[in-house]
N, C-alpha and C positions, 0 to 999 in steps of 0.2 A: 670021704670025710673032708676033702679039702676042697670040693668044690660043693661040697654043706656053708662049710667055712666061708666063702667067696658069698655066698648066695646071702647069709644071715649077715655079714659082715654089711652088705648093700644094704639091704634091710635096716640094719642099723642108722647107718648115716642117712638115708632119708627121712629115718623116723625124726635125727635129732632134727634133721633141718625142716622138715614141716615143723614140729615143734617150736624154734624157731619163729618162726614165720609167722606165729601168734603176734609178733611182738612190732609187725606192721602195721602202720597206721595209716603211712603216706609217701611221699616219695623221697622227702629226705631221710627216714629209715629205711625203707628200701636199698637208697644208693649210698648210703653215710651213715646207718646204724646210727641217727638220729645225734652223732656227735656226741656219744656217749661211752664208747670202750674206755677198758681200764688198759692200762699198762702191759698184765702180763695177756690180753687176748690181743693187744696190738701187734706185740711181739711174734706170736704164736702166725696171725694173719701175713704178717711179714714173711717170716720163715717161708711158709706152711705154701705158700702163692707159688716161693720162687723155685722152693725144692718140688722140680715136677719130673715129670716121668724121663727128658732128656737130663735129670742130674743123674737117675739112679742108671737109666739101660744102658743112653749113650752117650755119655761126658765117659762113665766110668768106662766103655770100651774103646771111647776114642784113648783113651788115655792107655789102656791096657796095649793098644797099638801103636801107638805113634810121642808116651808119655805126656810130658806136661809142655812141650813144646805144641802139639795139637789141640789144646787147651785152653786159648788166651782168656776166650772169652766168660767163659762156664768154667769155674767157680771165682776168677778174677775180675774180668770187666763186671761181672754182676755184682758181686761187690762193693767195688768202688762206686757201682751206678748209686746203691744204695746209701751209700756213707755219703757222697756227692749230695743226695739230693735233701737227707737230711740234714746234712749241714749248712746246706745255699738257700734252700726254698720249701722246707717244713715249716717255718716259722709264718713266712709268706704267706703260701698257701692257707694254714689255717686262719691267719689273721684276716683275709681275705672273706671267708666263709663265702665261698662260694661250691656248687653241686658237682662240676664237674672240670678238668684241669682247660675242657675246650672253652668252656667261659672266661679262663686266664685271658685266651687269645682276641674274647669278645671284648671285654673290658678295655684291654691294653691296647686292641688294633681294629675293631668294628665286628662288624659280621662277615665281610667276605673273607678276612685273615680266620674269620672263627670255624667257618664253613672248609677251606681249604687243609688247614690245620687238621680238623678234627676227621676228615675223609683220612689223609694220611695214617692217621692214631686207628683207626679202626680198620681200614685195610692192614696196617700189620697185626692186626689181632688176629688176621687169617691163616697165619702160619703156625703162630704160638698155638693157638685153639686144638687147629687141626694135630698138630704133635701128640698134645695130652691125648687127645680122641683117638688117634692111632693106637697110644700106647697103650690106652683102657681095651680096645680092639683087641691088639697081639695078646694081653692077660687073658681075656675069655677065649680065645681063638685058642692057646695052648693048653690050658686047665681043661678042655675038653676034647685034648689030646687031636685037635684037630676037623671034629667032628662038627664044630658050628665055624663056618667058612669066615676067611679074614673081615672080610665086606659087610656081613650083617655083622660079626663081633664088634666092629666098631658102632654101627647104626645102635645095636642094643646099648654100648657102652653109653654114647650120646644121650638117649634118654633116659639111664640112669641119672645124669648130673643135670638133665634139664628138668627132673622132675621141682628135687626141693632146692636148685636157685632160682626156676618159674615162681615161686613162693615169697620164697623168704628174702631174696635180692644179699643185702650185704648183712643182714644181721644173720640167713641162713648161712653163710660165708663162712663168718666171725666162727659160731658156734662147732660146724663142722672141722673147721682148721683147727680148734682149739683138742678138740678128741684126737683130730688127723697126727698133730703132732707128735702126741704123745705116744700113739703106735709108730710113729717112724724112725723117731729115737730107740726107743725100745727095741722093734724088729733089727734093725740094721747093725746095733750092736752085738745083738746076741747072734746074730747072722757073723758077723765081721771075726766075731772069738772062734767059730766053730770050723769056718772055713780057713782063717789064720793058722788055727793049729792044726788039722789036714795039709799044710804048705809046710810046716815047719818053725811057727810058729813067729811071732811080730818079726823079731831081726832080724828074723832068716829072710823074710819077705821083703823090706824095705833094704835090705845089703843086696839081694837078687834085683832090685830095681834099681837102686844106683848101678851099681855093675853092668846094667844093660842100657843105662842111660838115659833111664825113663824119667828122671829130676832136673834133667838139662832141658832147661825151659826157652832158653836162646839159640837161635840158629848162630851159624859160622858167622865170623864177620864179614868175612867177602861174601856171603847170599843175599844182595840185596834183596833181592826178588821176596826171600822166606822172609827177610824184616816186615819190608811191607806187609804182606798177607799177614802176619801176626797183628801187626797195628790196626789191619782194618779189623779183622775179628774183634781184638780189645777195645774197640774205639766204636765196634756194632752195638756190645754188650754195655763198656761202661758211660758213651753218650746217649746210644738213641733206648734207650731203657729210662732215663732219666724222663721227656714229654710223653709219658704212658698214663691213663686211667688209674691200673689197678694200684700205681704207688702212691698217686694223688687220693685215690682215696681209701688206702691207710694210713696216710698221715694227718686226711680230715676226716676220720670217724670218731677219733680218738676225744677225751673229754678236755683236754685242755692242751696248747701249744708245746708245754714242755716233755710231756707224755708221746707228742708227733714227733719232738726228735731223737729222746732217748728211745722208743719203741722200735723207730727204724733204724737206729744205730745198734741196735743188740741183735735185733731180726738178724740181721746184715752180716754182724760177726759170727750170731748162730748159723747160719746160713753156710759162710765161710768154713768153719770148723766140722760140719755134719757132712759139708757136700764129699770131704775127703774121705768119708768110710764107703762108700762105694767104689771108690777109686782102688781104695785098697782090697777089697770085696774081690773086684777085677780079678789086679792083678795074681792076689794069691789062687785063685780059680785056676790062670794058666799054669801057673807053678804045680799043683797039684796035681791038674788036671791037660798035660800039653796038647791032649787030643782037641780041645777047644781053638786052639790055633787055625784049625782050619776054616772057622768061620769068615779068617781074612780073608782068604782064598775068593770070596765068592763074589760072582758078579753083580750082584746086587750090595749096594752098601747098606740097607737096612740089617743085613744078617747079622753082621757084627753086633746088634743092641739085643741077642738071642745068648750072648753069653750065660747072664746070670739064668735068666728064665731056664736055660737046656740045664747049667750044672744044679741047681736048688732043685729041680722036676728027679732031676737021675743018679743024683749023688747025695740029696741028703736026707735027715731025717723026713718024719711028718710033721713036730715041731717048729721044723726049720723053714719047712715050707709055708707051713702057716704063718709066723713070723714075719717071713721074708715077703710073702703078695699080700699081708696085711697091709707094713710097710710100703709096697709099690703104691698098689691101690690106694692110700692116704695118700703119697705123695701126688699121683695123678690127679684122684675127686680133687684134692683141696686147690691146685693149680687150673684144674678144668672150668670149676664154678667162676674161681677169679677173675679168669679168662674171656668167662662168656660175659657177666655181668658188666665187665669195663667197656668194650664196644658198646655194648648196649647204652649205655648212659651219657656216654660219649655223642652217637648218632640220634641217640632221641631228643636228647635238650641243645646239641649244639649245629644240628643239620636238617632236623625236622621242626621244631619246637617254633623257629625263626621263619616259617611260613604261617605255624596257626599258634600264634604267640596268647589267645584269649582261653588257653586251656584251661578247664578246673583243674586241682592236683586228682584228684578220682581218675579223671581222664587219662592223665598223665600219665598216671600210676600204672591202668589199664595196657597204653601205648607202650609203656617199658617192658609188659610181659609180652607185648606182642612182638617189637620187634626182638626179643632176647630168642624167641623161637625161630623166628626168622633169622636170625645172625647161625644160630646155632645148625640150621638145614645149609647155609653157605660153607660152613667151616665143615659141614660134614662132607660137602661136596668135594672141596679140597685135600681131605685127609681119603676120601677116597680113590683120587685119581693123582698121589703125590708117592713118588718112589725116592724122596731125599729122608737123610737121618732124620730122626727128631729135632736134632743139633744144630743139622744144615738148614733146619725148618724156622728154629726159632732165630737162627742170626740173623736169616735173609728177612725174616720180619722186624725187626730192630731196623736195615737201613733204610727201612722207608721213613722212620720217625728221625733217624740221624740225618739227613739227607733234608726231611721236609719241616721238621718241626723245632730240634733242638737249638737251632740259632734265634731263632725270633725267637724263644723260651730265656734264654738266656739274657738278649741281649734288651727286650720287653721289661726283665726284672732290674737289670742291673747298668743299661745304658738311656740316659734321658733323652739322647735326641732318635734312638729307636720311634719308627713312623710306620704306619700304613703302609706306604708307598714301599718303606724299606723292609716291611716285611714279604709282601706280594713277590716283591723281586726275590728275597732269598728262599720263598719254596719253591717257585717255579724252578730258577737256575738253579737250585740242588736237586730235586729229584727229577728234572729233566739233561742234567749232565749226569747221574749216576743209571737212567736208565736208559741214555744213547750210549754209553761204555759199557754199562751192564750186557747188552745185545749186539752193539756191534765192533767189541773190540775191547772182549774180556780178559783177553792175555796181557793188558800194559800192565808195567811195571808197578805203578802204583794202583794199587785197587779200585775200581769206581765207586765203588760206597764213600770213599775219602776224596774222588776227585768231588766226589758230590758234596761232599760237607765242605771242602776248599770253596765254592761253587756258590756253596749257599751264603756264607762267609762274606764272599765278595760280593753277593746280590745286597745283603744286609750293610752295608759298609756304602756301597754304592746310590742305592735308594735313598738309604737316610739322610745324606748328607748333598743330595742330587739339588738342584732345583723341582721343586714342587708340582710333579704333573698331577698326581694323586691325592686328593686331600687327606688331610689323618682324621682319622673316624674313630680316634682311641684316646682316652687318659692317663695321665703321667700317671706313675707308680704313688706318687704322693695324693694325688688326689683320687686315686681309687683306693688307697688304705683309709684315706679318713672318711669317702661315703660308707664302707664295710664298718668303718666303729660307729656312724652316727645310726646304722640301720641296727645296729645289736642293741645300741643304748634305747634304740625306739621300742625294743620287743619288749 
């Protein structure tokens, strides 16, 4: 029955998103749902993107091991990334109307800053990607009690989620997230009651986790060492999440600028409030269940994200179970689609697009399904030959964007004498200082992902203010807001 349930449940969500996908016409529907969502599917898409299969397997077992001290990044730095970005550069962005967040970096700093930039933004999509694909992978791989091997389970998962975002781009997105949601709310709580009281119910659970120390979010004073590594996690998740695709365009789908920042401001706190029933899921599992502890034990560190999956498969009802991978499975499709779509749109119009600049949009449109299959066989590649958590997968893809992207992002928006010249130098020396530390000389004290943003910082600072080897190939913020209103007033 429950892998009827999994089978129809897929079933389902393809159906809505071809359907969906009627509602293509061209490629700013495709990558921007034509700038048209309402409020609560902005919302929903927000949520629905962030809550992905490392909030439910393995945020909630990192947590269940190591509490909320192992935790900076996933459900905090995300976050902030989100509340950050609608409140600096929602406004921007849409006012802008521009297709993709890599055209921020055309407009403000040329093509070479746009090209560099946007390689960065889509190389970390290769972690995230692979994560969800993993995770949809281990769901098939256990529901069949082991019987369709890890390796095709994910391959199949794959072209589950590439069939209807092939299709439908961001409007199949929108629609899927919006059903996704509402099974992830639902399952998780009725999951969260069922399991809570097999532990002995709420108090009992959160008094056993304080007790154990699992709400002490700060290391000792004296561990610098643990400060650091906490900062770089929170500063993986809540900077380099900020120059990503997939937030740029939910905050430019949406039908009007105000709707971009209240959608992402509620996502964000939805996001916030939901990610911690898994967390508590977790924990009361051990309480119930201490045989689960030895999942730590193992040498491999993916096993620990087998929590849930082993106790919902061996402990509870059929209800619960359906419930409960309804839920997973929402949470992963709707983060997977996301996922794929943002490289894709990112790499087609801001890395290919600027060699054959004379496309029809037909063409275009064509070129985005092509390369989205193509993005989608790399990430698969990855998710198949990667033995880190889901967790360790999606941070390590953040610091390429913190590292490479976030300072020119920032400092493009909100510093005038930002230049060409000064942003060239701040990707190069950030993500070539965080990936000389990254490899050879991962134990310093301060993390390399932050030496690298220190890095990029000073290239940004340095360049700008240099004498002029480089010329600027970009526009002030003021005079790219006012060609964005003279071209909407032309439409």
């Amino acid at each position: 029955m429950l892998l009827t349930f999994v089978i129809a449940y897929l079933a389902v969500t393809i159906g809505i998103g071809l359907l969906a996908a009627r509602r293509v016409h061209g490629a700013k529907d495709y990558l921007v749902a034509g700038r048209s969502l309402p409020l609560y599917m902005n919302v929903a898409t927000v949520f629905a993107t962030w809550f992905g299969a490392e909030t439910v397997l393995s945020v909630s077992a990192t947590f269940a091991k190591d509490g909320l001290n192992g935790i900076p990044g996933d459900p905090f730095g995300a976050t902030v990334c989100l509340v950050l970005a609608a409140l600096l550069f929602a406004k921007l962005f849409y006012r802008l109307n521009l297709l993709t967040i890599g055209d921020f970096y055309k407009v403000r700093y040329g093509k070479s800053v746009e090209v560099l930039t946007s390689v960065a933004i889509v190389l970390s999509y290769l972690g995230w990607t692979s994560a969800q694909l993993t995770a949809l992978g281990l769901v098939i791989h256990v529901l069949s009690s082991g019987a369709i091997d890890l390796n095709y389970a994910i391959m199949m998962g794959a072209a589950v989620v590439l069939v209807y975002t092939v299709f439908g781009g961001m409007w199949s997105v929108a629609f899927t997230d919006l059903f996704q949601t509402v099974v992830i709310v639902v399952g998780l709580i009725a999951v969260a009651l069922l399991v809570g009281g097999n532990a002995g119910g709420f108090d009992k659970v959160i008094a056993q986790a304080a007790a154990d120390g699992k709400f002490d979010m700060f290391p000792a004073d004296t561990d610098a060492a643990a400060w650091w590594a906490m900062a770089g996690a929170f500063f993986a998740f809540a900077f380099g999440s900020i120059p990503q695709q997939d937030v740029f365009q939910r905050m430019t789908s949406v039908k009007d600028e105000k709707t971009a920042v209240r959608g992402t401001v509620i996502g964000a706190l939805m996001y916030f409030v939901i990610a911690f029933i898994p967390l508590y899921i977790a924990y009361a599992a051990l309480i119930a269940h201490p045989e689960l502890k030895a999942l730590f034990e193992s040498e491999d560190a993916r096993a620990i994200q087998r929590i849930l999956p082993d106790l919902v498969l061996g402990k509870m009802p059929m209800w619960a179970q359906i419930l409960f991978f309804g839920a997973l499975l929402s949470a992963i499709l709707s983060t997977a689609s996301g996922a794929l779509l943002a490289p894709t749109a990112t790499f087609t119009e801001n890395v290919l697009k600027p060699f054959v600049p004379h496309m029809s949009d037909r063409q275009f449109l064509l070129l985005l399904r092509v390369i989205l299959v193509t993005f989608t066989s790399f990430a698969l590649l990855f998710a198949l030959n990667s033995t880190s958590t889901m967790y360790e997968m999606v941070q390590n893809a953040y610091n390429v964007t913190l590292t490479g992207a976030f300072v020119p992002l920032v400092a493009g928006a909100f510093w005038r004498r930002a230049n060409t010249q000064g942003a060239l130098f701040s990707v190069v020396l950030g993500v070539g200082t965080w990936l000389v530390f990254n490899f050879l000389a991962p134990d310093t004290l301060v993390p390399a992902n932050l030496l690298g943003l220190m890095a990029s910082l000073v290239g940004m600072l340095l360049g700008s203010l240099a004498p002029s080897l480089i010329a600027n190939r970009g526009q002030s913020m003021a005079s790219a807001l006012g060609h964005a209103a003279q071209d909407s007033a032309n439409r």
